[in-house]
C-alpha positions in Angstrom: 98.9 145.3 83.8 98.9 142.2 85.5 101.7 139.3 84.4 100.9 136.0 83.2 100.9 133.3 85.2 103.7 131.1 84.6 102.2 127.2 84.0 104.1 123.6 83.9 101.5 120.2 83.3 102.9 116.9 84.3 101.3 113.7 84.7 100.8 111.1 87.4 98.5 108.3 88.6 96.8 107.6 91.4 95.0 104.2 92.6 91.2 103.2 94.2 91.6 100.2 95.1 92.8 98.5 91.8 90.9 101.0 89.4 94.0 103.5 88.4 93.2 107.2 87.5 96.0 109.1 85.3 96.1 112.3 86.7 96.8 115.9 84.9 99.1 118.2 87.6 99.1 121.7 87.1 101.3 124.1 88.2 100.9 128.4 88.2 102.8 130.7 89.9 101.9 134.0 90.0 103.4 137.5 91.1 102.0 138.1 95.1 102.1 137.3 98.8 103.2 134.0 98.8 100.9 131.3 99.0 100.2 127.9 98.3 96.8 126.2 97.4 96.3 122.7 96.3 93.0 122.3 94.6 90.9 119.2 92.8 89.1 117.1 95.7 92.5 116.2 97.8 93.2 114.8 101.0 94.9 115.9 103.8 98.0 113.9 102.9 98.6 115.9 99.5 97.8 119.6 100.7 100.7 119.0 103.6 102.8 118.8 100.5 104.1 122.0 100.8 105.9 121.5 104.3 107.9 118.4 102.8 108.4 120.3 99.5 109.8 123.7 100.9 112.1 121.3 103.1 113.0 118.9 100.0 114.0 121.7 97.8 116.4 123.7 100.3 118.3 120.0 101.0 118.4 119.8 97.3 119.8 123.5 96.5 116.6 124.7 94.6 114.4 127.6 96.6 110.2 127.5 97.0 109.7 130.9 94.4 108.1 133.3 96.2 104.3 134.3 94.5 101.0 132.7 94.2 101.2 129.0 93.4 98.6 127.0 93.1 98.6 123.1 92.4 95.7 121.6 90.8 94.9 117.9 89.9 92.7 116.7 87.9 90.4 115.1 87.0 89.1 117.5 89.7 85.4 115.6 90.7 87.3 112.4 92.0 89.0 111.9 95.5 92.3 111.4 95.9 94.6 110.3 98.5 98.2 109.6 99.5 101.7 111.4 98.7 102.4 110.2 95.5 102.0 113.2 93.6 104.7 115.3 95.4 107.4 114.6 92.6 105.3 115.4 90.0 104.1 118.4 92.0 108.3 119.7 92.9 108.7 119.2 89.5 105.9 121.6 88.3 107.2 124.0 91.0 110.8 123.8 89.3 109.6 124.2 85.9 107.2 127.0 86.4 109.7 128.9 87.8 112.8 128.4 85.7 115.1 126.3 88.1 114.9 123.3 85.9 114.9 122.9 82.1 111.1 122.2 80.8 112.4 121.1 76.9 109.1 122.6 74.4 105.7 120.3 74.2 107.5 117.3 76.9 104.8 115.1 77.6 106.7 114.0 81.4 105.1 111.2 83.8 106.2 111.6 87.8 105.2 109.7 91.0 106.9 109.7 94.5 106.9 110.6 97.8 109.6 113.4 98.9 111.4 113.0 102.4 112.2 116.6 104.0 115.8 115.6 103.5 115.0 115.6 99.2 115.4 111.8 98.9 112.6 109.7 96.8 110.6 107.2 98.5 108.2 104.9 96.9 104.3 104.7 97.7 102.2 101.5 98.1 100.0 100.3 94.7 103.2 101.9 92.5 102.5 97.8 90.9 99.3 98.8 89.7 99.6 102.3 88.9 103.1 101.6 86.9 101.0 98.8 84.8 98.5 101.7 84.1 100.9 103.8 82.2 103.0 101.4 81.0 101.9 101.5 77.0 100.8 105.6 77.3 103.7 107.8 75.5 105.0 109.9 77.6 109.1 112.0 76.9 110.2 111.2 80.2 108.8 109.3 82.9 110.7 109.4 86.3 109.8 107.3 89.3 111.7 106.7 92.8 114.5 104.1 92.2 112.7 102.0 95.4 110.2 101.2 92.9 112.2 99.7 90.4 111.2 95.9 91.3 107.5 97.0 90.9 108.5 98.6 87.8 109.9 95.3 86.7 107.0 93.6 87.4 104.7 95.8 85.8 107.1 96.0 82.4 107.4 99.5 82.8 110.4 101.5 81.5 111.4 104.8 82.5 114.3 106.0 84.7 114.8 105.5 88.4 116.0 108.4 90.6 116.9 108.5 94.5 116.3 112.1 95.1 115.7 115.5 94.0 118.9 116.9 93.1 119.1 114.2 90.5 116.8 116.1 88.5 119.9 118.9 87.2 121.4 115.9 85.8 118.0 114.6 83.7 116.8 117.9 82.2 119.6 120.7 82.9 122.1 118.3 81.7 119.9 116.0 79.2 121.0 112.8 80.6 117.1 111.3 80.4 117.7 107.7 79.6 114.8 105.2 79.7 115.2 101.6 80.1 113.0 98.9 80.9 113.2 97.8 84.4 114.1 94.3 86.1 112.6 92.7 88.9 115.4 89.9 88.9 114.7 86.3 89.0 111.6 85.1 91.0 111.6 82.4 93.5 109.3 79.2 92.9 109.5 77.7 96.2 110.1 73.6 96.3 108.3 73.3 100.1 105.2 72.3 99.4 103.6 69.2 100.9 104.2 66.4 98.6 101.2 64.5 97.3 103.0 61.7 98.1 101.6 61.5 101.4 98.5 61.0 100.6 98.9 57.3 100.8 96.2 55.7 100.7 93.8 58.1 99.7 93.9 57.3 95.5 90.1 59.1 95.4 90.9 61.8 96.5 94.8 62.5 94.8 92.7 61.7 91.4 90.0 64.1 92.6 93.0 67.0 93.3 94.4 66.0 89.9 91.4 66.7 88.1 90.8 70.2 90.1 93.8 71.6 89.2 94.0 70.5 85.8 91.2 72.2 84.8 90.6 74.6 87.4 87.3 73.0 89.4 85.9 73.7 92.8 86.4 70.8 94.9 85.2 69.8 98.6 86.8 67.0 100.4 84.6 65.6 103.2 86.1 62.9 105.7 87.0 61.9 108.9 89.1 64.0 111.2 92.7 63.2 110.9 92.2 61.4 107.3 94.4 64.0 105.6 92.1 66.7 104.4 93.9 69.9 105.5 96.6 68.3 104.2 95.1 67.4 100.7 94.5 71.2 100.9 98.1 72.1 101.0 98.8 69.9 98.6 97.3 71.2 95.6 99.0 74.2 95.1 102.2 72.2 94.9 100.9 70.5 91.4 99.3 73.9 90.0 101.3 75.3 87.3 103.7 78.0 89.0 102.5 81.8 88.3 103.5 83.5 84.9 104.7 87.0 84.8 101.4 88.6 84.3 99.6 86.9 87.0 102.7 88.0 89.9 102.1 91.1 88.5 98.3 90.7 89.4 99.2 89.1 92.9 102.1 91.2 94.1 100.1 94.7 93.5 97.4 93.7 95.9 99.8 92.7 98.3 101.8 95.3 97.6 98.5 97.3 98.5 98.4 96.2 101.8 102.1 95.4 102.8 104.0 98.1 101.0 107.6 97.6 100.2 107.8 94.2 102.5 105.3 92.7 100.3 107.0 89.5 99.5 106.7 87.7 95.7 106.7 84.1 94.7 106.1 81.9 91.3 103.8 79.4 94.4 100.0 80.5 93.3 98.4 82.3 96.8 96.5 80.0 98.9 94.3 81.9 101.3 93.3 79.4 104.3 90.3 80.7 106.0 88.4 78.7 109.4 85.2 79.0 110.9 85.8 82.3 112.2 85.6 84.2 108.8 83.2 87.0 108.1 81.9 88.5 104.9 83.6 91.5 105.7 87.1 90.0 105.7 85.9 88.1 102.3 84.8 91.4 100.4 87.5 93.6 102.1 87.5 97.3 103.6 85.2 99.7 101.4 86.6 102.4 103.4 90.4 102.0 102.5 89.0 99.9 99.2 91.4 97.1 100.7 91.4 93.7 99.1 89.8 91.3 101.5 90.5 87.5 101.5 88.4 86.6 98.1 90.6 89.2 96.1 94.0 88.2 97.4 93.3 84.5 96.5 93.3 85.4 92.7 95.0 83.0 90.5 95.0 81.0 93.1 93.0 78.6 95.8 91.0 79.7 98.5 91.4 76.8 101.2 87.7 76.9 103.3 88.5 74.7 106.3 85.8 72.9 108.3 83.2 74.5 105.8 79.8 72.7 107.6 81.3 75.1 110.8 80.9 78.7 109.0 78.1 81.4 109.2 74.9 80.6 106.9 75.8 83.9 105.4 79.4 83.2 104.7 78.7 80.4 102.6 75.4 82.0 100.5 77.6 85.5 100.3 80.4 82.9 98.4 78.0 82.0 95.9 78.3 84.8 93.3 82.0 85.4 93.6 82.6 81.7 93.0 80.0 82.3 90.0 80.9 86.1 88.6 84.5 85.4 89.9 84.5 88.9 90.7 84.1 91.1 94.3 82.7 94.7 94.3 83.4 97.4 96.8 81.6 100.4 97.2 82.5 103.7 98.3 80.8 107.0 98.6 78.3 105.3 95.7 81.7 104.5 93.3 81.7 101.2 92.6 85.2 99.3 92.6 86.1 95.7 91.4 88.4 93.2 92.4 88.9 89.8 90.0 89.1 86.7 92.6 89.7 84.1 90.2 90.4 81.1 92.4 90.0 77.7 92.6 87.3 76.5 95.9 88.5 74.4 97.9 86.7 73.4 101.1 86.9 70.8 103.5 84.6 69.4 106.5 83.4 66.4 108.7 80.3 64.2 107.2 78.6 64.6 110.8 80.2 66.1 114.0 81.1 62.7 115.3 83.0 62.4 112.4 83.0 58.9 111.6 79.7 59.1 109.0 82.2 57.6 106.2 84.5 55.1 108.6 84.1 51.2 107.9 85.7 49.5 111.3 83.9 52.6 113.2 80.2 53.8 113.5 79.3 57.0 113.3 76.9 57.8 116.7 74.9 60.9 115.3 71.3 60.4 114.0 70.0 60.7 111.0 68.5 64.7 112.0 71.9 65.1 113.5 74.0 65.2 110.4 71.6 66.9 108.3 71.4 69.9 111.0 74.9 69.7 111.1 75.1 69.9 107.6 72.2 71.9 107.0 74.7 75.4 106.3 75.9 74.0 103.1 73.2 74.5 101.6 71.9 73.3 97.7 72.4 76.7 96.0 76.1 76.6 96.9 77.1 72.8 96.8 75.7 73.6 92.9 78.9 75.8 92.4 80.9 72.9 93.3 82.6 70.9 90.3 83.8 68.0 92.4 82.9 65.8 95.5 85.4 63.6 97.1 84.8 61.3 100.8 87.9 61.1 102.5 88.1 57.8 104.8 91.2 57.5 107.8 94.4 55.2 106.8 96.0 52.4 108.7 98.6 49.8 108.9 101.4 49.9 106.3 99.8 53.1 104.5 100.1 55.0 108.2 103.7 53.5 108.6 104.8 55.2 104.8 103.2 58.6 105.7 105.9 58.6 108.2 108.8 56.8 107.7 108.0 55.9 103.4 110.4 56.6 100.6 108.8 59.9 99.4 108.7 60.7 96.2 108.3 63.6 94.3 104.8 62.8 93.0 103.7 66.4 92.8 106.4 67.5 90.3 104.8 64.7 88.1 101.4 65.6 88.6 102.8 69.1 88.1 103.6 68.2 84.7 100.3 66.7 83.6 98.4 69.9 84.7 100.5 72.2 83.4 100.6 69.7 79.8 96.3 70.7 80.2 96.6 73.9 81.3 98.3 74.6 77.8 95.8 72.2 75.9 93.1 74.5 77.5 94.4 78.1 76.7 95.0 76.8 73.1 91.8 75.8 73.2 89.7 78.9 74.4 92.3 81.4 74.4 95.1 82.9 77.2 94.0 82.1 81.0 91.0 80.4 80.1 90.2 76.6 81.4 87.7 73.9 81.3 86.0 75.7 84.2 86.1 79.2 83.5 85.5 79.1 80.3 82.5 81.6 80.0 80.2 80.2 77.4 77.8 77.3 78.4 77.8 76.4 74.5 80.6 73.6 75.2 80.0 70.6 73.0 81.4 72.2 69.9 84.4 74.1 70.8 85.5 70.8 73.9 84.5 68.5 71.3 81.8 66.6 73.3 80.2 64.2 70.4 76.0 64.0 70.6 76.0 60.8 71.7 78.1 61.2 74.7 75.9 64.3 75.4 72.9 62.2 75.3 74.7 59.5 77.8 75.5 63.0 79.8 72.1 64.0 79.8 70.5 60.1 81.3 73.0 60.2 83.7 71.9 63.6 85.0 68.5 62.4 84.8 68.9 59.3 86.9 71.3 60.9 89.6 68.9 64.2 89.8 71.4 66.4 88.4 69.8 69.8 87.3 70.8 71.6 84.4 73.8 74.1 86.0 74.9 69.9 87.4 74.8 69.1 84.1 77.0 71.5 82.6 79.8 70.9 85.5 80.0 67.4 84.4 80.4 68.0 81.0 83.4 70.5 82.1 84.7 68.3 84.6 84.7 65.2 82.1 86.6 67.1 79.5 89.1 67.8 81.7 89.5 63.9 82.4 89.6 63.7 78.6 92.6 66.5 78.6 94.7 64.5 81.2 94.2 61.3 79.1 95.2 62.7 76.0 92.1 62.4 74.3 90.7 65.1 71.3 87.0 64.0 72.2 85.2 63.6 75.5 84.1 59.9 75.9 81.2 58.2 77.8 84.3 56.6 80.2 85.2 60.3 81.3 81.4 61.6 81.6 81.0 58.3 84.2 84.0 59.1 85.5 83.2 62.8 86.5 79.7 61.8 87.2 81.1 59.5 89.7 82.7 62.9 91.5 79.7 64.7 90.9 78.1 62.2 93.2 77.3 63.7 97.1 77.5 61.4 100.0 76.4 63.3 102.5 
């Protein structure tokens, strides 16, 4: 009569992208010619497992039993990819055939890669997989001590280990003890540009003001040289630095593509993008589901540089992620999403002379001129654009200060303000909502807009040919103005006031 098969289960996880799949391990080992088979849709990556396994164990004193073993992961209709699983799969190997403890009904949670030498290395994504079972119950849950600063990040507790061999010491000598990782303090740099040095230009710091205090799409259009890249680089130095869940949400998709030299910072991303761009490198790689451009500037600014200079289909592809705030991949007919909450930020010359907008000189491109050169940015788009700003060249004493001024540190202050709205906002709509992604067009009620000043709203609309999506950004735009003066209600003042930025010169 044939023997029973002995069986171990372990779980794991494994990432698409940023859509996490846990993962049931299984592992027989029957009486036979030795074999191994590794079943449930897996790459090549996994089923050469058994080479770095049978090397792993000797290094570590355990032995690869001799029989039938078969691995399979499931769920077993889904793809999956990369070494992760060989911990959890050594592990099943152990248990199954008695060289480790397995304590009765253990409900155990394993990831890592094994070196031949036994040692535990880390995999790229362990961020986003590690957030994923964070809150499941699991008895034990083991992970490569390289991955504790992910763990940290994702608030994941468990114990760390650095190789195989340290598994006789966690269930042979039931020394299992779980804590909650700690990914140590977290830098918030102080180098950003100081708005400061935007002397001169008092539109435009109250226009970057307004954007980040309640989260709006802004483009800046001036002269070249009149500070606009610079404006650009500015902003994120008044922006409220990242909380804990957000460098969570930015450090796994780096983490993604960078692996352990991923770097992590308080500073919200700001993804700078020229002329060049393509929609490929916005959406990303649908092949190795790798975040492109739009997904790694979540939470924080994408910077669109000389924006009357890109591809017509750049800027129309842009419209729906700046809309849905969302980017989908797909892959072998899955579909996988990416969030790309960001604030827009674009700047560009009024003509290609440049000098539409100068006072002391004139602009020498005709009338067809600037609207060809212009034509790209086209209605559809500039209506996903909160606020409009003209940027005009300094001189005399303002020039001198940018150079040789007392600086100040204006954007700590302005720092303050947003982050006093930012707070008004989520109390107002609930955690990581603002004034602009706020979902519900229903505003007047819940940002206290009276009917009156909605009325006022709705002439001015009327006489500057506003249209209805037009309307609703001033509205949003104007309570934010409201939120950085301290006001409870919206007032006919702020709706002029963000009317007046709602206003395209070009």
């Amino acid at each position: 009569m044939p023997s029973k098969p002995n069986v171990a289960r372990l779980w794991s996880c494994f990432a698409s992208g940023t859509d996490t799949t846990v993962a049931l391990i299984e592992v027989s080992i029957s009486p036979g010619i030795p074999t191994f088979s590794v079943i449930g849709l897996c790459d090549s990556s996994i089923r050469e497992s058994q080479g770095r396994l049978r090397s792993a164990f000797k290094s570590a004193g355990f032995n690869m039993p001799k029989g039938h073993i078969t691995v399979g992961i499931s769920p077993a209709y889904m793809r999956k990819t990369g070494s992760g699983f060989d911990l959890a799969m050594a592990m099943g190997i152990l248990f199954a055939s008695g060289q480790l403890y397995l304590p009765p009904d253990a409900k155990i949670y394993a990831e890592g890669e094994l070196t031949l030498g036994g040692e535990l290395k880390g995999t790229p994504g362990a961020c986003i997989r590690l957030k994923t079972v964070r809150d499941m119950v699991f008895d034990y849950k083991i992970i490569p001590v390289s991955e504790s600063f992910s763990a940290g990040l994702a608030g994941f507790k468990g114990q760390g280990i650095a190789s195989l061999s340290d598994l006789s010491a966690v269930f042979d000598g039931d020394k299992y003890n779980e804590n909650l990782f700690d990914c140590g303090d977290i830098e918030d740099p102080d180098d950003f540009i100081d708005i400061s040095m935007l002397k001169g230009q008092e539109k435009a710091k109250r226009a970057l003001l307004i954007s980040a205090a309640g989260f709006h799409n802004i483009l800046l259009m001036g002269s070249p040289g009149c500070g606009k890249t610079m404006a650009g680089k500015i902003l994120s130095g008044i922006m409220p630095p990242l909380d804990t869940g957000e460098i969570s949400d930015v450090y796994s998709l780096n983490e993604l593509i960078e692996g352990d030299s991923a770097k992590v910072s308080k500073m919200r991303p700001v993804r700078i993008t020229g002329p060049g761009i393509t929609v490929g490198k916005l959406l990303g790689n649908s092949l190795s589901l790798t975040p492109g451009e739009l997904a790694l500037a979540n939470h924080g600014i994408l910077f669109a540089d000389e924006l009357p200079l890109y591809k017509t289909e750049v800027i129309d592809f842009l419209r729906k992620p700046l809309e849905d705030r969302k980017v989908n991949l797909i892959r072998r007919g899955n579909l996988y999403s990416f969030d790309c909450n960001f604030l827009f930020l674009g700047t560009g010359n009024p003509c290609r002379c440049g000098s539409a907008y100068e006072w002391n000189r004139k602009c020498r491109c005709s009338d067809a001129e600037r609207k060809r050169y212009l034509s790209k940015i086209n209605g559809p788009f500039l209506e996903r654009i909160d606020i409009f700003c003209e940027m005009r060249s300094i001189t005399g004493n303002d020039l001198v200060y940018v150079y040789i001024g007392d600086k100040n540190s204006e954007s700590l202050e302005y720092r303050k303000i947003v982050n006093r709205c930012w707070e008004v906002q989520h109390e107002r709509y609930g955690k990581g909502l603002l004034n602009s992604t706020y979902p519900n067009n229903e505003v007047n009620d819940l940002m206290r807009i009276p009917d009156k000043v909605i009325r006022y709203a709705a002439e001015m609309s009327e006489n500057g040919f506003f249209s209805a999506r037009g309307f609703t950004r001033i509205l949003r735009v104007a309570r934010t103005i409201a939120d950085i003066n301290e006001e409870k209600d919206v007032s006919e003042d702020d709706v002029s006031e963000a009317a007046q930025f709602r206003i395209r010169r070009f």
